[in-house]
C-alpha angles and dihedrals in degrees: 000000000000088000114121087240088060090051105053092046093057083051093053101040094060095042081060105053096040092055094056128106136230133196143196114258086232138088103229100115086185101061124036118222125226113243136157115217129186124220131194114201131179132183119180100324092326115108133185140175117217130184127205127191124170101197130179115260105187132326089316114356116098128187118220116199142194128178132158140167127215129212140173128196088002092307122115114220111166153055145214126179106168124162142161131197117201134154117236108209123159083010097298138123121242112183117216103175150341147209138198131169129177113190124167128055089355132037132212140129132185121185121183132183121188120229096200087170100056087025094234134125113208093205118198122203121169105290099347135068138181132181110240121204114232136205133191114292093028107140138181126253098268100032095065083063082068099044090059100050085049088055094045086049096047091049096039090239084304088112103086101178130064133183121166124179105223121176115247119178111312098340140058114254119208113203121200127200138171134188115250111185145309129275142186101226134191130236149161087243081062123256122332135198103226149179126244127218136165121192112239113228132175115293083247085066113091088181115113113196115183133184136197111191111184109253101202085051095056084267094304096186102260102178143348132209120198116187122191131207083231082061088250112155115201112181135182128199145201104245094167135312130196107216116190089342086305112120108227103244135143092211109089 
């Protein structure tokens, strides 16, 4: 359990989850539905369940949360708090601010607001801060998630790129990601017709992250596959979600 193996595992396992993306089970691209989803992850031996909600703040502020918690041999022994506010207006996202905080074994935070006004993020990280300058379409680490469902639901899945700048520390990170296919995938919320991505990284980069979101359910995540050069597979998967009061469920 204290072996560097271990440790890297329960990192990667948590980059993982927080990076993933959920969706609304209905079709309005102009209003985003509350909803509550629960994940189970593993990653060799290491397991975690995680929860994710997006609720209505207010007319047009919505609040999108992660949070898991990682045990071993029954023990929990991390973790993971992790939230963005943003304002969706003609159909954008417009990041206001962001939280993430890592406790357990290991220990990080990271806390961003947005100046719109003055276009700049002060972005927080443990000891350290930065102001970032910011420019129209900048976005936090969970928002973006938002922002490509809302692509998928606007094209109807026709739209097949993706690229989002998302502050990260003191510089601005642009992701990448491309559908890749279609797939019938089980589930113990039954069989879903889903949606394949995989993000797109530099050539130097030997990790392969791939990601299947339910079609019939407006691209709810359904699962994520995370392969290491090391040969580490970190995998999270759909155990139920509730969408709009509706549970996510392929009986009738």
């Amino acid at each position: 359990m204290n072996g560097p193996v271990n440790k890297r595992a329960i990192f990667l396992l948590f980059t993982i989850i927080s990076s993933s993306q959920s969706a609304s089970t209905f079709s309005q691209a102009a209003v985003l539905l509350e909803y509550s989803a629960e994940y189970e992850a593993s990653a060799n031996g290491l397991s975690a369940t995680a929860t994710r909600s997006l609720i209505n703040v207010s007319e047009n502020t919505y609040r999108l949360s992660n949070s898991l918690e990682a045990s071993f041999a029954g023990k929990t022994f991390a973790n993971l708090n992790q939230a963005s506010e943003f304002i969706f207006e003609d159909n954008k996202i417009i990041s206001q601010n962001y939280f993430y905080q890592l406790m357990g074994i290991s220990r990080t935070s990271h806390t961003i607001f947005f100046n719109w006004n003055a276009k700049i993020a002060l972005s927080m990280k443990d000891d350290e801060n930065w102001q970032v300058p910011l420019s129209d379409g900048v976005v936090d680490q969970l928002s973006y998630q938002i922002a490509m469902r809302q692509a998928l639901i606007n094209k109807g899945g026709s739209q097949t790129t993706f690229s989002y700048d998302i502050v990260d520390g003191d510089t601005i990170e642009t992701q990448q990601y491309r559908v890749v296919g279609e797939e019938v995938l089980p589930t113990p919320l039954g069989e879903l017709n889903t949606i394949k991505l995989e993000r797109v990284r530099e050539a130097s980069d030997e990790r392969v992250t791939k990601i299947w979101l339910a079609v019939d359910w407006n691209y709810l995540l359904t699962r994520v596959e995370q392969l290491n050069s090391s040969g580490l597979k970190i995998v999270l998967d759909l155990k139920f979600a509730k969408l709009n009061g509706e549970i996510v469920s392929t009986e009738k």
